[in-house]
PDB file with SEQRES, HELIX, SHEET and CRYST1 records, atoms N, CA, C and O in Angstrom:
SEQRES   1 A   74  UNK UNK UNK UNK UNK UNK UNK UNK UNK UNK UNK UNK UNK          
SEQRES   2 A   74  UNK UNK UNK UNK UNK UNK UNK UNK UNK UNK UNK UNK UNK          
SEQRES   3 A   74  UNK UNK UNK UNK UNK UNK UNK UNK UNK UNK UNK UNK UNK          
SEQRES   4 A   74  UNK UNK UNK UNK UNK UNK UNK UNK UNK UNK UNK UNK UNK          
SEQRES   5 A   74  UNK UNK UNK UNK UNK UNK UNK UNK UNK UNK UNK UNK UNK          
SEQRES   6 A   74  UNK UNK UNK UNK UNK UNK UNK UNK UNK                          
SHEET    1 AA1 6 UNK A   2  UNK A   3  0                                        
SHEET    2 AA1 6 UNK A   8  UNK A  15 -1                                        
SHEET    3 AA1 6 UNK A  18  UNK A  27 -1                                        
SHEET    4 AA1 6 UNK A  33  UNK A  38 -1                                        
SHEET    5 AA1 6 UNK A  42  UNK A  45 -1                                        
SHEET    6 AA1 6 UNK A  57  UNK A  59 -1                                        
CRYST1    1.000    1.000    1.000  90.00  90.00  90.00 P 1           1          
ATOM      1  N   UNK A   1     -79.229 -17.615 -95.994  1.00  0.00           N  
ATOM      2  CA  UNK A   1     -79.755 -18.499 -94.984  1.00  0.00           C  
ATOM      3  C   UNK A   1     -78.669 -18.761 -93.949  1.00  0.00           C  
ATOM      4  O   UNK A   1     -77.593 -19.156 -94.398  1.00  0.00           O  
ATOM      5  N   UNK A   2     -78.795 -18.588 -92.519  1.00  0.00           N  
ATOM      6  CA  UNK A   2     -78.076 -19.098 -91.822  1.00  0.00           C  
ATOM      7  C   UNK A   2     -78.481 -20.261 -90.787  1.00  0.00           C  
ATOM      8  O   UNK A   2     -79.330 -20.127 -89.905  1.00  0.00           O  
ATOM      9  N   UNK A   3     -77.682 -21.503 -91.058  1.00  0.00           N  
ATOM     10  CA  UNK A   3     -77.678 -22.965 -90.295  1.00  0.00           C  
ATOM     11  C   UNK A   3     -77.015 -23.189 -88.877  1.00  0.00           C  
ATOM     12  O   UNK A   3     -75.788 -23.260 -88.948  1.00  0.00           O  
ATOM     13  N   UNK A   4     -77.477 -23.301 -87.762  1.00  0.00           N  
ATOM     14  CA  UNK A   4     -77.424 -24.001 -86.849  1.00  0.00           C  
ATOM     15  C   UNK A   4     -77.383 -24.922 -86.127  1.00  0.00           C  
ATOM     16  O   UNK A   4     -78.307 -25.039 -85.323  1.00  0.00           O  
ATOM     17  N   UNK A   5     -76.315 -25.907 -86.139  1.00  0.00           N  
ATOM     18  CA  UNK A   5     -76.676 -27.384 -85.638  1.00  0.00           C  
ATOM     19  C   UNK A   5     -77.473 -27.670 -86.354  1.00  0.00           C  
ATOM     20  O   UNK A   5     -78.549 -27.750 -85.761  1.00  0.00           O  
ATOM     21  N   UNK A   6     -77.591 -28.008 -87.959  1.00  0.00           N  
ATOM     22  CA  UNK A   6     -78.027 -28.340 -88.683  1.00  0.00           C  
ATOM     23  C   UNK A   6     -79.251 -28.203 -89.206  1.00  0.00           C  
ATOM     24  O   UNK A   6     -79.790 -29.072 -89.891  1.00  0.00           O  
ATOM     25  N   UNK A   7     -79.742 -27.134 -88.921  1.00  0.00           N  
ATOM     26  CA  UNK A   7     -81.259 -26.774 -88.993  1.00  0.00           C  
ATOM     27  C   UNK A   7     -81.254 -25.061 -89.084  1.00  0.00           C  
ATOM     28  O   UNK A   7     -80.566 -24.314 -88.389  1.00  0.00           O  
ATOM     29  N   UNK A   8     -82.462 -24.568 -90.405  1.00  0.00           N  
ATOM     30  CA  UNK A   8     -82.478 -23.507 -90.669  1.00  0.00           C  
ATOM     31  C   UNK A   8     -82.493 -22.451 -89.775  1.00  0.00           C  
ATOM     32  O   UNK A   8     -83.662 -22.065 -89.776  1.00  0.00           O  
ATOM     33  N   UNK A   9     -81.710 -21.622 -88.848  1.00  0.00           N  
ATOM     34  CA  UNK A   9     -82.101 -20.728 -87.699  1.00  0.00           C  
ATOM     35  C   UNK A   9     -82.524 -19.337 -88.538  1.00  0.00           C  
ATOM     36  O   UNK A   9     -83.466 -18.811 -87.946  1.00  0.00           O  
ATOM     37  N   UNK A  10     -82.165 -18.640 -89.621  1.00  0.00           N  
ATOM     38  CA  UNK A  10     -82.639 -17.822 -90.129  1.00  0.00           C  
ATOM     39  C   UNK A  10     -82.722 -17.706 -91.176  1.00  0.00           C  
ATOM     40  O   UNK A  10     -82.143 -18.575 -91.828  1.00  0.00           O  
ATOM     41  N   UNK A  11     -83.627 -16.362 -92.141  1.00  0.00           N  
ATOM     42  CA  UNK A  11     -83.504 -16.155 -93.610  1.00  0.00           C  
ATOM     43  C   UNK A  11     -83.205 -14.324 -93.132  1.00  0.00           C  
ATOM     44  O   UNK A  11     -83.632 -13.616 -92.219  1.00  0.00           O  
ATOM     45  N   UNK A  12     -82.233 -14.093 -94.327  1.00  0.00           N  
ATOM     46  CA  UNK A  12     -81.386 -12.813 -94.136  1.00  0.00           C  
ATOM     47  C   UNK A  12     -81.433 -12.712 -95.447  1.00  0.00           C  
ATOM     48  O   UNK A  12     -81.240 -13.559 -96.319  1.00  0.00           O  
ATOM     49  N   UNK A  13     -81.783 -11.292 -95.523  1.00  0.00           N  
ATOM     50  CA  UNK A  13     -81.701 -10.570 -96.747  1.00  0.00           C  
ATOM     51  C   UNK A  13     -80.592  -9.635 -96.436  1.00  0.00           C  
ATOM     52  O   UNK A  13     -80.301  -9.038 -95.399  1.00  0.00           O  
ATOM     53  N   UNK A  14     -79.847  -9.683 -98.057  1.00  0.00           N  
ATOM     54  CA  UNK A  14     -78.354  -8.513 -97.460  1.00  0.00           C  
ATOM     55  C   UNK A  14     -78.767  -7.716 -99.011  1.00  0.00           C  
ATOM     56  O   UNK A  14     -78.808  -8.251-100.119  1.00  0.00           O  
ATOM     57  N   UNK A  15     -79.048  -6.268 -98.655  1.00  0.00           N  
ATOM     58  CA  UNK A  15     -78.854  -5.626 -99.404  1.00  0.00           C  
ATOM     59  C   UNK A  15     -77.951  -3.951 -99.541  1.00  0.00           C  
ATOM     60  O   UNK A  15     -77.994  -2.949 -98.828  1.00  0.00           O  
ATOM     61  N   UNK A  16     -77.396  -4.190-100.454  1.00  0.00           N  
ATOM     62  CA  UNK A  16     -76.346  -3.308-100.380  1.00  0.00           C  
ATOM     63  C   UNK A  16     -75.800  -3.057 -98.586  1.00  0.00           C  
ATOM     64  O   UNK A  16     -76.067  -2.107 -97.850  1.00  0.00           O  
ATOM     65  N   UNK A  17     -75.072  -4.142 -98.331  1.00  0.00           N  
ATOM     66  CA  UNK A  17     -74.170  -4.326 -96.881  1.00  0.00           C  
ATOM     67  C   UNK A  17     -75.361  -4.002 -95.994  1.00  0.00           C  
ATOM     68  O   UNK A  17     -74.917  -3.871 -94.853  1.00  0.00           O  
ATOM     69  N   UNK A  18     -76.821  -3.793 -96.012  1.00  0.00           N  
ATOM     70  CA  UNK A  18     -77.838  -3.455 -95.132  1.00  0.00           C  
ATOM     71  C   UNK A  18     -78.505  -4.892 -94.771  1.00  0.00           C  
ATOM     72  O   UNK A  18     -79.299  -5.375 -95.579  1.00  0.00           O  
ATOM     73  N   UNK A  19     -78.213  -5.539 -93.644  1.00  0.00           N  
ATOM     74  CA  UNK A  19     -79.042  -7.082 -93.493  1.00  0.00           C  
ATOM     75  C   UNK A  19     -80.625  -6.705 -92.500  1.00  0.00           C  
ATOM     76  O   UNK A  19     -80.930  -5.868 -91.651  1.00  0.00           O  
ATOM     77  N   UNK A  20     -81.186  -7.623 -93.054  1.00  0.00           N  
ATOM     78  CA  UNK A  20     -82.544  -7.613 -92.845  1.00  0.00           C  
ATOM     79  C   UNK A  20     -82.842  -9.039 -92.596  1.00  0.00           C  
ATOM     80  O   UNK A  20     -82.910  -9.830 -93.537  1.00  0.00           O  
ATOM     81  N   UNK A  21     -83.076  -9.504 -91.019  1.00  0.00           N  
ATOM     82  CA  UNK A  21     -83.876 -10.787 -90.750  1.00  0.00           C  
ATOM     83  C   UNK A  21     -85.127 -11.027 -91.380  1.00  0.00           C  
ATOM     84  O   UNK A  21     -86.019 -10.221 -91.114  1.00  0.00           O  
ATOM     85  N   UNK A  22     -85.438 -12.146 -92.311  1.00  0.00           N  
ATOM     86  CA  UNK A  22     -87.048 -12.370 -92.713  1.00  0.00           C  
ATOM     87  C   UNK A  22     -87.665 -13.046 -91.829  1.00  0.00           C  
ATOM     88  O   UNK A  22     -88.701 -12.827 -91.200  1.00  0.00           O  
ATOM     89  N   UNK A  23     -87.025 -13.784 -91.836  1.00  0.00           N  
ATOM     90  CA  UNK A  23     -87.399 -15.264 -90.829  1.00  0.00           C  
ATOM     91  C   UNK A  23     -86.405 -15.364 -89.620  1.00  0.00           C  
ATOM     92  O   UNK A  23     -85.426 -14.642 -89.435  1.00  0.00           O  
ATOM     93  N   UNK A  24     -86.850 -16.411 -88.821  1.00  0.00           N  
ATOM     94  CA  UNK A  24     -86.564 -16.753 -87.357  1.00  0.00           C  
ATOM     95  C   UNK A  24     -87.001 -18.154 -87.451  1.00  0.00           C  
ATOM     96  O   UNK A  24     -87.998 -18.317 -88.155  1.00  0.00           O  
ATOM     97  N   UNK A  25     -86.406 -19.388 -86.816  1.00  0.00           N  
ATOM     98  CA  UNK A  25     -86.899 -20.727 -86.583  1.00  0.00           C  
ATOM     99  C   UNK A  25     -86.258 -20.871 -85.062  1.00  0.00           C  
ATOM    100  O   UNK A  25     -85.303 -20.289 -84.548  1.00  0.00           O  
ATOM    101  N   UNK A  26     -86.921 -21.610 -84.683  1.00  0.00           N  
ATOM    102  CA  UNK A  26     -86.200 -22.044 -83.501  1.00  0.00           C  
ATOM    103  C   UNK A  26     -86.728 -23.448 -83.047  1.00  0.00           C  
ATOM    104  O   UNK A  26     -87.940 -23.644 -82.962  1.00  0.00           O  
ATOM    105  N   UNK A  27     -85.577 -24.676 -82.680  1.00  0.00           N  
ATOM    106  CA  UNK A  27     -86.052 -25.882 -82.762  1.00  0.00           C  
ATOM    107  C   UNK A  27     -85.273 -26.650 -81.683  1.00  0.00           C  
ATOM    108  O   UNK A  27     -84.117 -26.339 -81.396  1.00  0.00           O  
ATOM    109  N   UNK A  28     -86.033 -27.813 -81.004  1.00  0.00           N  
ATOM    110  CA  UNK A  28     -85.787 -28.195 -80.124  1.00  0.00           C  
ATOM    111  C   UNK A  28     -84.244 -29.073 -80.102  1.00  0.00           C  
ATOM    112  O   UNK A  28     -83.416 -29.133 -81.011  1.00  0.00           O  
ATOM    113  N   UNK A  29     -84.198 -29.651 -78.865  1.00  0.00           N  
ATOM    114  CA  UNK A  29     -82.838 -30.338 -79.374  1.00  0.00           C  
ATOM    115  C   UNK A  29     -82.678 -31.817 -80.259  1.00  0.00           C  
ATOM    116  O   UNK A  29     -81.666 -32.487 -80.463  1.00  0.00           O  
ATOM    117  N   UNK A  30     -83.788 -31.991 -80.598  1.00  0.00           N  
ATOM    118  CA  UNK A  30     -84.052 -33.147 -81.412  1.00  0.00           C  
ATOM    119  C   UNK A  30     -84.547 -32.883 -82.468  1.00  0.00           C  
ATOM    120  O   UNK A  30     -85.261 -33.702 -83.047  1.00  0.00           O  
ATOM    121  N   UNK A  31     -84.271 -31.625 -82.985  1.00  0.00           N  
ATOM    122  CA  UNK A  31     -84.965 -30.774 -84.514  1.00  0.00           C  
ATOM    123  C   UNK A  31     -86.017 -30.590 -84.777  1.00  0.00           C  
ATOM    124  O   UNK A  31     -86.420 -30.060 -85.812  1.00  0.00           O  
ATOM    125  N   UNK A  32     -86.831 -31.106 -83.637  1.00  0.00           N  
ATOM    126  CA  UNK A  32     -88.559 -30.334 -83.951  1.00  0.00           C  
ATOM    127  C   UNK A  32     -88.388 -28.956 -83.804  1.00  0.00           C  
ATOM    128  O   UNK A  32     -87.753 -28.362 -82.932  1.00  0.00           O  
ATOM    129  N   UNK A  33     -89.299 -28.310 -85.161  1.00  0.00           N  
ATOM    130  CA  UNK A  33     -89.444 -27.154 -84.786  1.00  0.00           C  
ATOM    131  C   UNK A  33     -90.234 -26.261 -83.863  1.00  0.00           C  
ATOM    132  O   UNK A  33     -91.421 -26.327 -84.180  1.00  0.00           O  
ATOM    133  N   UNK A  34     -90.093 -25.694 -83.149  1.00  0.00           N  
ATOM    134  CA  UNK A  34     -91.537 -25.389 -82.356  1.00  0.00           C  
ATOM    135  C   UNK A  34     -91.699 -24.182 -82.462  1.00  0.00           C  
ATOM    136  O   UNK A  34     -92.719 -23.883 -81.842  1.00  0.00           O  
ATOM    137  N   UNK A  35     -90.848 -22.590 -83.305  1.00  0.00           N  
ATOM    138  CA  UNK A  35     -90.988 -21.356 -83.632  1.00  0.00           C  
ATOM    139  C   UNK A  35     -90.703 -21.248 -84.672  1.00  0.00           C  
ATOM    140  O   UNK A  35     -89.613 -21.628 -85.099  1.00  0.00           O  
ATOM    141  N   UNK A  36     -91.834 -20.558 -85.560  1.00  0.00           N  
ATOM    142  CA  UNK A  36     -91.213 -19.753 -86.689  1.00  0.00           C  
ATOM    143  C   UNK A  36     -91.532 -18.490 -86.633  1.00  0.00           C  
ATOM    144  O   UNK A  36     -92.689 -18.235 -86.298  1.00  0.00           O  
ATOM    145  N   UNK A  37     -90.903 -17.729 -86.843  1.00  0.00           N  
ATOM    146  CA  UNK A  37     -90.926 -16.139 -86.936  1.00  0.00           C  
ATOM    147  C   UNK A  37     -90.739 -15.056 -88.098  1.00  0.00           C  
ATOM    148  O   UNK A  37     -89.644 -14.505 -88.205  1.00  0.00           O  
ATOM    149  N   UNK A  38     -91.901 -14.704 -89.067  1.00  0.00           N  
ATOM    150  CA  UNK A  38     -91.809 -13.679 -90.003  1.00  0.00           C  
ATOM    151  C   UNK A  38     -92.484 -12.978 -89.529  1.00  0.00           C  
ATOM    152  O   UNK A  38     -93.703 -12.999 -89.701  1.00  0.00           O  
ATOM    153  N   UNK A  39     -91.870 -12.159 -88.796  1.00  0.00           N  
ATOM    154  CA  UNK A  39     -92.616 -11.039 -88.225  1.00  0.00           C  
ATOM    155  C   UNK A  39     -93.446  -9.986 -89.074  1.00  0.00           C  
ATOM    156  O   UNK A  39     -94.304  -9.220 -88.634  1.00  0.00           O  
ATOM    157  N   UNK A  40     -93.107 -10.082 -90.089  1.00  0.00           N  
ATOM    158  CA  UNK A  40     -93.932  -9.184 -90.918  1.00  0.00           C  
ATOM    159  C   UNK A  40     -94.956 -10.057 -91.619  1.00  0.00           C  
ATOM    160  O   UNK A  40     -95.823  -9.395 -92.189  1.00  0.00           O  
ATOM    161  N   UNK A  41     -95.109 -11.692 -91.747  1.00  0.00           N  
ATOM    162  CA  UNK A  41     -96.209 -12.010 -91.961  1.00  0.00           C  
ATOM    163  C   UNK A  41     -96.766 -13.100 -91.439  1.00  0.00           C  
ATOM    164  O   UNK A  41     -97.890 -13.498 -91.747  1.00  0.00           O  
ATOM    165  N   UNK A  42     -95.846 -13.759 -90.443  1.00  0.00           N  
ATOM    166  CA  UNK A  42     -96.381 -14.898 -89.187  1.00  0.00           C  
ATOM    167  C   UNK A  42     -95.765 -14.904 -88.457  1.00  0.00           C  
ATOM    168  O   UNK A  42     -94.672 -14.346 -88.545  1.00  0.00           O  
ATOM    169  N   UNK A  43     -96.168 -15.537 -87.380  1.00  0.00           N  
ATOM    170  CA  UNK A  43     -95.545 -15.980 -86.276  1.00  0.00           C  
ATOM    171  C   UNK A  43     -96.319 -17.267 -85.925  1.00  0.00           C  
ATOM    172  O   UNK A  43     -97.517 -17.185 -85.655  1.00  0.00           O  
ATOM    173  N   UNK A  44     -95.601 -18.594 -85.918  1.00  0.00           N  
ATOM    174  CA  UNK A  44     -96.339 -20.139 -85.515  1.00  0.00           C  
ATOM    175  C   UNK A  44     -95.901 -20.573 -84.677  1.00  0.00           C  
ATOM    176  O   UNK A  44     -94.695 -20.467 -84.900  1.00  0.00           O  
ATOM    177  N   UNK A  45     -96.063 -21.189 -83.475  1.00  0.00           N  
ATOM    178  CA  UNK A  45     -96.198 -22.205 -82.808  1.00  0.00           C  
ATOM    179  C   UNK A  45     -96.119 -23.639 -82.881  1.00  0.00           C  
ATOM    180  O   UNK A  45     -96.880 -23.906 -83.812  1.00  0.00           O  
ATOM    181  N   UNK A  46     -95.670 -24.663 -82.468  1.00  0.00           N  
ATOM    182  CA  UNK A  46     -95.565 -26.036 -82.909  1.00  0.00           C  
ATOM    183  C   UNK A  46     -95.667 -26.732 -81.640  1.00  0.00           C  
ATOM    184  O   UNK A  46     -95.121 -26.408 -80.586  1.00  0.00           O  
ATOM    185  N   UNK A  47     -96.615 -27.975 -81.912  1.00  0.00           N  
ATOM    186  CA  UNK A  47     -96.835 -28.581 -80.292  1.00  0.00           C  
ATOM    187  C   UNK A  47     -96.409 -30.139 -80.751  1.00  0.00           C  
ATOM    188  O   UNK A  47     -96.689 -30.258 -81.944  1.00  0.00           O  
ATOM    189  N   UNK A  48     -95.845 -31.338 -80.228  1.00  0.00           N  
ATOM    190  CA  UNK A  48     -95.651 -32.357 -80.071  1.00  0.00           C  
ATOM    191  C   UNK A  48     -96.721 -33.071 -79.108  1.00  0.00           C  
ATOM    192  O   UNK A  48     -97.399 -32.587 -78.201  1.00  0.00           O  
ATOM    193  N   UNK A  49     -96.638 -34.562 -79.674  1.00  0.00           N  
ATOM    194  CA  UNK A  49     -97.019 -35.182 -78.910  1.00  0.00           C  
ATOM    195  C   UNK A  49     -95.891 -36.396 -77.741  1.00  0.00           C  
ATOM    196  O   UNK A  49     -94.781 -36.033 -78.130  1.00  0.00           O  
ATOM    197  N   UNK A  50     -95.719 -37.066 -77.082  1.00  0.00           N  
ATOM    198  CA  UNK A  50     -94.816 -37.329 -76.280  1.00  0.00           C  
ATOM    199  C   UNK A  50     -93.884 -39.110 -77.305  1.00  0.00           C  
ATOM    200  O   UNK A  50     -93.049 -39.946 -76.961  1.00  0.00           O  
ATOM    201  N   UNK A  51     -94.661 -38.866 -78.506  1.00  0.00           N  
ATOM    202  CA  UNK A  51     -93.987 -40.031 -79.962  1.00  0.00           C  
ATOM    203  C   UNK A  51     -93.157 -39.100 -80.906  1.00  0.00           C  
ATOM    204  O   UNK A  51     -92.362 -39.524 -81.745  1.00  0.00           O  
ATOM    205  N   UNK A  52     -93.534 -37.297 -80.585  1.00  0.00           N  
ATOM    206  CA  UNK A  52     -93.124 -36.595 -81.362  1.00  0.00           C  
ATOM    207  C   UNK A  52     -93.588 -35.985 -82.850  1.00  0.00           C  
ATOM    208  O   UNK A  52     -93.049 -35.209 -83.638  1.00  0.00           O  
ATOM    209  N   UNK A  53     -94.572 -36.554 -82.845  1.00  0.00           N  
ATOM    210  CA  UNK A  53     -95.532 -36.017 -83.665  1.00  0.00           C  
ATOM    211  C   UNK A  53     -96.280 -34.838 -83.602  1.00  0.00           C  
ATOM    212  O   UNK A  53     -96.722 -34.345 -82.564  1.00  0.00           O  
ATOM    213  N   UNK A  54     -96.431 -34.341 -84.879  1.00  0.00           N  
ATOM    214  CA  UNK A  54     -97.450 -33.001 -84.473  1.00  0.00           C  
ATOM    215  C   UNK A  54     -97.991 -33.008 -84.217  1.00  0.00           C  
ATOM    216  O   UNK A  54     -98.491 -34.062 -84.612  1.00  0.00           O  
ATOM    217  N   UNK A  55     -99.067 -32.246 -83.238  1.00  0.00           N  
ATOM    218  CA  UNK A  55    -100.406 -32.506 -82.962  1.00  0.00           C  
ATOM    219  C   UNK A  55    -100.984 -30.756 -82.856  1.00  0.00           C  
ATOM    220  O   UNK A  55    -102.201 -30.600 -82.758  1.00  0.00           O  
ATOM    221  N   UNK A  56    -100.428 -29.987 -82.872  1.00  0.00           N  
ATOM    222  CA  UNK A  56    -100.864 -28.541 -83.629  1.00  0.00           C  
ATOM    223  C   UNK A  56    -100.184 -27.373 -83.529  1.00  0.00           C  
ATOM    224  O   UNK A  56     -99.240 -27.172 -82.765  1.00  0.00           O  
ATOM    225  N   UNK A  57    -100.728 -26.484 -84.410  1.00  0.00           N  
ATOM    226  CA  UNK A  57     -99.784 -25.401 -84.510  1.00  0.00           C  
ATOM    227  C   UNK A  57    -101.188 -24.172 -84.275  1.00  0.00           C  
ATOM    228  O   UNK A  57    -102.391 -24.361 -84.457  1.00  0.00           O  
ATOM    229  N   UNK A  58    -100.413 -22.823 -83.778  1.00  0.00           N  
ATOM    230  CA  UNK A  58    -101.294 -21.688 -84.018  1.00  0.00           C  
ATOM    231  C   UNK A  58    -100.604 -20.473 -83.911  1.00  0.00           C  
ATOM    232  O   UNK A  58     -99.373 -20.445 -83.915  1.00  0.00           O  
ATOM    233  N   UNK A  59    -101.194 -19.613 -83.830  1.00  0.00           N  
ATOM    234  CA  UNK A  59    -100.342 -18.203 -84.538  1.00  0.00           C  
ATOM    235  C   UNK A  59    -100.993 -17.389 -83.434  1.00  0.00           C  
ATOM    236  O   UNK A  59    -101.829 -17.834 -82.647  1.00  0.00           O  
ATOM    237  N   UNK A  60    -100.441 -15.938 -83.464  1.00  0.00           N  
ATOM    238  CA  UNK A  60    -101.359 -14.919 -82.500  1.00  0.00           C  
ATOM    239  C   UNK A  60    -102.813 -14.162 -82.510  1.00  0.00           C  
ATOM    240  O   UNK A  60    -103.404 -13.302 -81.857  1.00  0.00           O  
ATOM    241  N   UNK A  61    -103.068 -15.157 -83.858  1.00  0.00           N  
ATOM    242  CA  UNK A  61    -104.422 -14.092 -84.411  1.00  0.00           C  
ATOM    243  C   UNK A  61    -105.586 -15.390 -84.244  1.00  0.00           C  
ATOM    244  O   UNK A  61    -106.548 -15.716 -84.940  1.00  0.00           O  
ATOM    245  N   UNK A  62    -105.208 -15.751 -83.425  1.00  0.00           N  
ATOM    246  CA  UNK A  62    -106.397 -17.057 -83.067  1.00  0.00           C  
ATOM    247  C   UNK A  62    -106.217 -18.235 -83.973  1.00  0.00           C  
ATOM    248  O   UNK A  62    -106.447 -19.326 -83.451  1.00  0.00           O  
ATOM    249  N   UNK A  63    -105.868 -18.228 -85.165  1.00  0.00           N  
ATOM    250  CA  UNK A  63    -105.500 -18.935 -86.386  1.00  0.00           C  
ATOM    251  C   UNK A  63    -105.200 -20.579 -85.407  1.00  0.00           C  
ATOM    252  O   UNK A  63    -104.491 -20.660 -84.403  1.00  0.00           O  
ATOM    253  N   UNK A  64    -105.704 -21.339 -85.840  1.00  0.00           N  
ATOM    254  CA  UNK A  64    -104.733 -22.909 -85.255  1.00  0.00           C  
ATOM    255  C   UNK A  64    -105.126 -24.174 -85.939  1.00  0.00           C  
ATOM    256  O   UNK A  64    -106.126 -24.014 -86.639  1.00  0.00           O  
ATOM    257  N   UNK A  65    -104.621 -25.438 -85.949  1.00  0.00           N  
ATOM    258  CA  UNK A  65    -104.890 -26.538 -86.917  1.00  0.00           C  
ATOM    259  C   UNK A  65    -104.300 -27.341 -85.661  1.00  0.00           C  
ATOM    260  O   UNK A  65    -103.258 -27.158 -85.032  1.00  0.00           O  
ATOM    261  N   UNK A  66    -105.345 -28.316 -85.502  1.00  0.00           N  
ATOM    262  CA  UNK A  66    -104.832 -29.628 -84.469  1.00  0.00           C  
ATOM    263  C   UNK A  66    -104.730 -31.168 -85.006  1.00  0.00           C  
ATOM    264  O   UNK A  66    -105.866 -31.596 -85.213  1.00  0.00           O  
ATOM    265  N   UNK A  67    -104.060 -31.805 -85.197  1.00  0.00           N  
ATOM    266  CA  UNK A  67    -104.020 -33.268 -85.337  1.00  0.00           C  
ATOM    267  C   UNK A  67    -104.337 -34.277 -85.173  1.00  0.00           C  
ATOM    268  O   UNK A  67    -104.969 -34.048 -84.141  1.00  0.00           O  
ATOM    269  N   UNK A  68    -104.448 -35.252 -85.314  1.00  0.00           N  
ATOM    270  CA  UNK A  68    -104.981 -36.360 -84.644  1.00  0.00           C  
ATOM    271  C   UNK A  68    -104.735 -37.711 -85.305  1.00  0.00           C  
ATOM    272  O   UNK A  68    -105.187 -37.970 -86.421  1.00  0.00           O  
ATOM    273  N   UNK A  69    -103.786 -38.823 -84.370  1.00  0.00           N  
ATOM    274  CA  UNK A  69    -103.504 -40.075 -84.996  1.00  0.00           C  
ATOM    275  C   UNK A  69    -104.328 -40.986 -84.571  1.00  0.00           C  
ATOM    276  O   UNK A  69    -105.057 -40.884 -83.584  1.00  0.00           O  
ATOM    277  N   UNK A  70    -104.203 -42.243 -85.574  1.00  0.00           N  
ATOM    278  CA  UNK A  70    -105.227 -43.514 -85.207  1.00  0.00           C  
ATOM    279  C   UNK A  70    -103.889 -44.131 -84.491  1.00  0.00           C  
ATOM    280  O   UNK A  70    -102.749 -43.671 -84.556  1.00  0.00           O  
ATOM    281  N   UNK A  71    -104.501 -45.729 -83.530  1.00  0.00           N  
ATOM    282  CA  UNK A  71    -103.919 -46.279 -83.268  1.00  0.00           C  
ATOM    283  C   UNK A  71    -102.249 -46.501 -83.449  1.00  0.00           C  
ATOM    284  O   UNK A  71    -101.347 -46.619 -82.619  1.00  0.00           O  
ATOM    285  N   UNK A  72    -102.271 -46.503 -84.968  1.00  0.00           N  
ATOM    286  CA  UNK A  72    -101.159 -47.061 -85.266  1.00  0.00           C  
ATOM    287  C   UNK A  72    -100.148 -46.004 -86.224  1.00  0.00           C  
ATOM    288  O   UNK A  72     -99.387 -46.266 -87.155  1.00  0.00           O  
ATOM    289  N   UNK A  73    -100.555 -44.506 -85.454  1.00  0.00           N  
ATOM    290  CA  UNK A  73     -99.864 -43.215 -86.007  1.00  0.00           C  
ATOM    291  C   UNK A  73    -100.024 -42.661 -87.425  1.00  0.00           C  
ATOM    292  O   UNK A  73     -99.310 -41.764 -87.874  1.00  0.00           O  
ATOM    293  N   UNK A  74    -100.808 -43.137 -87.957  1.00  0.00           N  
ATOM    294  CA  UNK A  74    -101.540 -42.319 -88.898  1.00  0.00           C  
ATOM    295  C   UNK A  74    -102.131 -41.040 -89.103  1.00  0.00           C  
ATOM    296  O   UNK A  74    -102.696 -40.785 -90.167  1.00  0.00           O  
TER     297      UNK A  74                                                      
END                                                                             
């Protein structure tokens, strides 16, 4: 695993001295994430709301899940 300003930026497979990226993250400057990248079995998206909360994610294959808080961020 390699860390970045404190947050996961990759997963690396090392085999026999041969490295192989699995993963990819990439996150804002306040540690939301807003990319993840397994290219061989996702790729996500991450959206905020302006409290910083999630409010949805989706992928390239139409795939998506949206959020929604009550009043008092639930």
């Amino acid at each position: 695993m390699v860390w970045q300003d404190n947050y996961l930026h990759q997963i690396v497979r090392i085999d026999g001295g041969q490295r192989t990226q699995l993963a990819k993250y990439q996150q804002k400057a306040n540690g939301q994430l807003v990319e993840a990248d397994a290219s061989q079995f996702y790729h996500l998206f991450y959206e905020y709301d302006k409290h910083g909360r999630l409010i949805r994610w989706h992928d390239h294959y139409h795939t998506w899940a949206r959020y929604e808080y009550d009043a008092i961020g639930r």
